[in-house]
VOBAFI-561211 format. One record per residue (C-alpha): x, y, z; residue in one letter. Coordinates in steps of 0.25 Angstrom, whole numbers, padded with zeros to 4 digits, always signed. Layout:
<rs>
XYZa ...
</rs>
This chain:
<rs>
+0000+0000+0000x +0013+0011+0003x +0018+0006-0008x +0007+0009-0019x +0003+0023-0011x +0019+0026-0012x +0016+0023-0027x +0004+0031-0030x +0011+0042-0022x +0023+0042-0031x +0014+0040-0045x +0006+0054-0039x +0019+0060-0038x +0024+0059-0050x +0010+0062-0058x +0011+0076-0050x +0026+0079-0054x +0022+0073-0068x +0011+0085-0069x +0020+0095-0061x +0032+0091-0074x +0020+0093-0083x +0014+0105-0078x +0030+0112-0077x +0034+0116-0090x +0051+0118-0091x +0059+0123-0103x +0061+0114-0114x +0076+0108-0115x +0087+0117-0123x +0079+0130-0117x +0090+0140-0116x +0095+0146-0103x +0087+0158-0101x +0074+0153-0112x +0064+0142-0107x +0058+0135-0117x +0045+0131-0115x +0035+0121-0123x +0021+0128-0121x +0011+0122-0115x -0006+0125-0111x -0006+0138-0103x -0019+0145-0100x -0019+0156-0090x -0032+0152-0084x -0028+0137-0082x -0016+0134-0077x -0004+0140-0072x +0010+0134-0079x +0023+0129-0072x +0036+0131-0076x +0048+0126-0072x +0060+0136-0077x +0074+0139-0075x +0077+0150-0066x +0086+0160-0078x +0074+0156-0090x +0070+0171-0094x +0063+0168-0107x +0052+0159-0109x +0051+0151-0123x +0037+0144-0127x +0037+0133-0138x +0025+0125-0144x +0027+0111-0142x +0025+0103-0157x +0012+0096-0152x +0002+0107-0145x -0007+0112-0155x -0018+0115-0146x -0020+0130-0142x -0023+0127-0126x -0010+0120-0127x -0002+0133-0126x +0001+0145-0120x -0012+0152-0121x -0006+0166-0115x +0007+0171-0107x +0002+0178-0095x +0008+0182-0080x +0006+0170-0077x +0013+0161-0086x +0024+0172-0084x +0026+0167-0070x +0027+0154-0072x +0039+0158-0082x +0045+0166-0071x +0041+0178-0079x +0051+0177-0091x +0056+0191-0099x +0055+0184-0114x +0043+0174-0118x +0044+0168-0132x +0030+0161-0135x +0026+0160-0148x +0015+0150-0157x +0011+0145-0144x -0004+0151-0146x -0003+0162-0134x -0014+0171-0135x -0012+0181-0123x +0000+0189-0116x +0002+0196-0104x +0013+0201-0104x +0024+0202-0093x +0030+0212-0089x +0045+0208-0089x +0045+0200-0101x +0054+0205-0113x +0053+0197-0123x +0039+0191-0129x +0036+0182-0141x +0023+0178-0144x +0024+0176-0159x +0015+0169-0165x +0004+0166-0155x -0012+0171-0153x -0010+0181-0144x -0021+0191-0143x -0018+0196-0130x -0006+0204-0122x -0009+0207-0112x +0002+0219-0104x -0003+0228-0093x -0002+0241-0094x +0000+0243-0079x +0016+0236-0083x +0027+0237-0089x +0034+0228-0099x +0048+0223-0102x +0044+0218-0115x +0055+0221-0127x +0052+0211-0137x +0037+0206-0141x +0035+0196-0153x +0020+0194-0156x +0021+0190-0172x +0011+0182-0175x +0000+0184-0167x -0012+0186-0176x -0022+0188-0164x -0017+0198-0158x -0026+0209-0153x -0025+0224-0156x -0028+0226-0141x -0017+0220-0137x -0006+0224-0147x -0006+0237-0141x -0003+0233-0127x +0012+0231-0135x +0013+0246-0131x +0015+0242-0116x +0027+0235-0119x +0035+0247-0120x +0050+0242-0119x +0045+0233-0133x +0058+0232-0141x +0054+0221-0153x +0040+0219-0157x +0032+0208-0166x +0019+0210-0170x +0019+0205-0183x +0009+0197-0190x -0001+0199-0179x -0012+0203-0190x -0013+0216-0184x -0020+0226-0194x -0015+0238-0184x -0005+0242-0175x -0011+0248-0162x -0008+0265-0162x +0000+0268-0150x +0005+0254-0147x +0020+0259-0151x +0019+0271-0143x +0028+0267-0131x +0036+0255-0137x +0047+0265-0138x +0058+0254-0137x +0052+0247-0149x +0064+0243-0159x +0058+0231-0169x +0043+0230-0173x +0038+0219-0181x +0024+0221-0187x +0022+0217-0199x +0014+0204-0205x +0001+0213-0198x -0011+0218-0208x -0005+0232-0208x -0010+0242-0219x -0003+0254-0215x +0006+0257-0203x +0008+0271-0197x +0023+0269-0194x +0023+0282-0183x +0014+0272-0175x +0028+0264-0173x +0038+0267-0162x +0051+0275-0169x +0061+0267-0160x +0059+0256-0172x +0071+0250-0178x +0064+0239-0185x +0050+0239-0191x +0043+0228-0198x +0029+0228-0205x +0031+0218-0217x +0020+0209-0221x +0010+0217-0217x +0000+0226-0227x +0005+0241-0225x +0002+0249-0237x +0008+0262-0231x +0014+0267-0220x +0018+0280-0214x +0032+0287-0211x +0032+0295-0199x +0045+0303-0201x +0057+0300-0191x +0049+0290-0185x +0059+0278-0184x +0073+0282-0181x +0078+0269-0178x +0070+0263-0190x +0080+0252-0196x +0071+0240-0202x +0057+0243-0207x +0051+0232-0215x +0040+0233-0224x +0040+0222-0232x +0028+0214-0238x +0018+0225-0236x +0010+0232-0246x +0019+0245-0248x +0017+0252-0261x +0026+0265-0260x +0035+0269-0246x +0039+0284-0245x +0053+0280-0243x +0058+0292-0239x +0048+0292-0229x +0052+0280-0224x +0068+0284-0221x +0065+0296-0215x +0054+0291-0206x +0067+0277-0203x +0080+0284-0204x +0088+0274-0200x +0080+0262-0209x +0090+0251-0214x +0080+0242-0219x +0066+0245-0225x +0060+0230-0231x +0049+0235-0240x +0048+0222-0250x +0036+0215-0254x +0027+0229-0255x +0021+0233-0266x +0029+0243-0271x +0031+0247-0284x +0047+0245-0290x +0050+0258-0294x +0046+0264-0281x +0052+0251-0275x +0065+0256-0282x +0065+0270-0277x +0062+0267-0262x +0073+0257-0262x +0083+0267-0271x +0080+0278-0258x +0082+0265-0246x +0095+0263-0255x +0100+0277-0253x +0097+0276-0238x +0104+0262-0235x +0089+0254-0234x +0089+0241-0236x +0074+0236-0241x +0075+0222-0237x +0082+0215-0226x +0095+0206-0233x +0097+0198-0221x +0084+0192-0223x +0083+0185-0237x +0068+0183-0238x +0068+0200-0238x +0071+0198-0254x +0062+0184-0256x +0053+0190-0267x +0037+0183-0265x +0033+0178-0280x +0024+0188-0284x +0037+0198-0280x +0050+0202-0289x +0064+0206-0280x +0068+0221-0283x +0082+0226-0278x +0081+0215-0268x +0065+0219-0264x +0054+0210-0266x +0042+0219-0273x +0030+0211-0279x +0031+0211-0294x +0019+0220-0295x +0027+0231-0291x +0036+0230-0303x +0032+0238-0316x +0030+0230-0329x +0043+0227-0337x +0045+0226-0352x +0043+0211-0352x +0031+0212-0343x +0024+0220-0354x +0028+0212-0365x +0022+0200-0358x +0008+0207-0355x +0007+0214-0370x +0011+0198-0374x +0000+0195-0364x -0010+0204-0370x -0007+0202-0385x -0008+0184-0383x -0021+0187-0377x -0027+0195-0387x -0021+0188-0399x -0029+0175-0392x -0042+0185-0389x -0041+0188-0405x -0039+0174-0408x -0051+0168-0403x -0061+0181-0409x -0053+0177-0423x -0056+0164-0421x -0069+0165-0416x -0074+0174-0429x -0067+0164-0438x -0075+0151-0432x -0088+0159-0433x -0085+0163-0447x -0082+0149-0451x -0093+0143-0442x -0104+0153-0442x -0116+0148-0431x -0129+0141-0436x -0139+0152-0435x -0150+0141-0431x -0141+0135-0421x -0140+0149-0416x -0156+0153-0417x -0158+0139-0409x -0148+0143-0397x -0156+0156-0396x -0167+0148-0396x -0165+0140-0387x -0158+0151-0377x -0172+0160-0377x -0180+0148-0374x -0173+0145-0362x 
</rs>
């Protein structure tokens, strides 16, 4: 009898610290000293509270997908104070495609990436202040306009992505105290036209390609540290270029290929960034000079081939075009009038049709 109540004691003990194993998560192996790797796993703020088990010196947090979850409610639905916590409140968090959709965030964290999620809500306080100096929400399609704004609390912001979040509009004011703000990354939004004055002019690097923007605005002297400022894939058809240089003095590189811009003005606005040391497409990236098919390379800029004007031989090839298709036009009426005059219809054949037409 001891014996079988010292086994079923022992069997209980090992079920609870095979649940207590289970329910702490640690760092997956190969996690770098100061990064804790970290397979996600089913988190809801209103069900259950996570344990951790971490090293000491781990300042950054790391979330993967594990190959086999595909349910939703398998995931991080949200990182909030109290997942935080848990993490002994690390400065940089990296979870992306692990379908978050809501962040509060903490004050002391520096870095955030949240690529690739659905997030629709950040949350941050306005009664606090923020550390934040890097932000990466690409790729968030949800988002709601409500909560892009709160961006402007994060006031020491360095790095921004916001790109491909189907944003139609950017939020007036929320630039207004991100006076620390270096790299912006929006593009890939359904953008029409852009007020550029709405930016900060702390700027050195500025991207909006693939969006829609048709014009935009120079606001003069706005960017003084202005270096990279790409355009690319857009539907520009003209840019006041010497707008542009005087409103980004200092601009190294201006990527405006894949707009549709006409070639001669295309050769005149890249003679003026030629005489003022612009480059127009970025040489350390070798898909900046891929042409798509329906685009012809020009000085090294992809331009769609409507923008080029008609040359000799294109002409010759549409008056060919023109003159084969009348020729076979004059070759059916000939031969039409010819088969008629040979085999003229039966006029009784042709008062029976009639006939027969007004009878039914």
């Amino acid at each position: 009898m001891k014996s079988f109540a010292r086994l079923a004691l022992f069997l209980v003990t090992c079920g609870a610290a095979a649940r207590a194993e289970y329910s702490t998560h640690r760092c997956v192996g190969g996690s770098e000293a100061f990064v804790c790797t970290i397979v996600i796993f089913g988190y809801n703020p209103e069900k259950n509270i996570p344990q951790f088990h971490l090293p000491k010196d781990v300042k950054a947090i790391r979330f993967v997908r594990s190959f086999y979850i595909t349910r939703t409610d398998e995931c991080i639905s949200a990182y909030d104070a109290v997942l935080h916590k848990q993490l002994n409140s690390p400065v940089a968090i990296e979870a992306r495609y692990v379908f978050m959709h809501t962040i509060e965030m903490p004050s002391n964290v520096e870095y955030a990436d949240f690529t690739d999620n659905l997030i629709q809500t950040i949350g941050a306080p306005s009664n606090q202040s923020y550390a934040l100096r890097y932000l990466n929400l690409n790729e968030n399609h949800k988002i709601d306009a409500s909560s892009i704004v709160n961006i402007s609390r994060f006031v020491n912001l360095e790095t921004l992505y916001i790109a491909d979040c189907s944003l139609e509009q950017i939020p007036s004011g929320i630039f207004d105290k991100l006076t620390r703000l270096t790299r912006l990354f929006i593009g890939g939004n359904d953008f029409t036209q852009l007020d550029l004055s709405m930016l900060p002019s702390s700027l050195s690097v500025l991207n909006l390609d693939n969006s829609y923007i048709r014009s935009f605005s120079f606001p003069s002297n706005h960017f003084p540290a202005l270096e990279h400022l790409n355009f690319e894939f857009n539907k520009l058809r003209d840019v006041d270029i010497e707008a542009l240089l005087a409103m980004a003095p200092k601009l190294k590189l201006f990527a405006l290929g894949h707009n549709e811009i006409k070639r001669a003005r295309v050769e005149e606005i890249l003679g003026e960034l030629d005489r003022r040391n612009v480059a127009y497409y970025n040489t350390e990236l070798p898909s900046d000079s891929e042409c798509q098919p329906d685009e012809r390379k020009f000085r090294g800029l992809c331009i769609p081939e409507s923008s080029f004007p008609l040359e000799v031989g294109d002409w010759i090839e549409i008056v060919l075009l023109v003159a084969l298709a009348v020729s076979v036009l004059l070759g059916v009426v000939i031969g039409g009038m010819k088969l008629w005059a040979k085999y003229p219809p039966s006029w009784e054949f042709v008062n029976y049709f009639n006939r027969r037409v007004e009878s039914s």
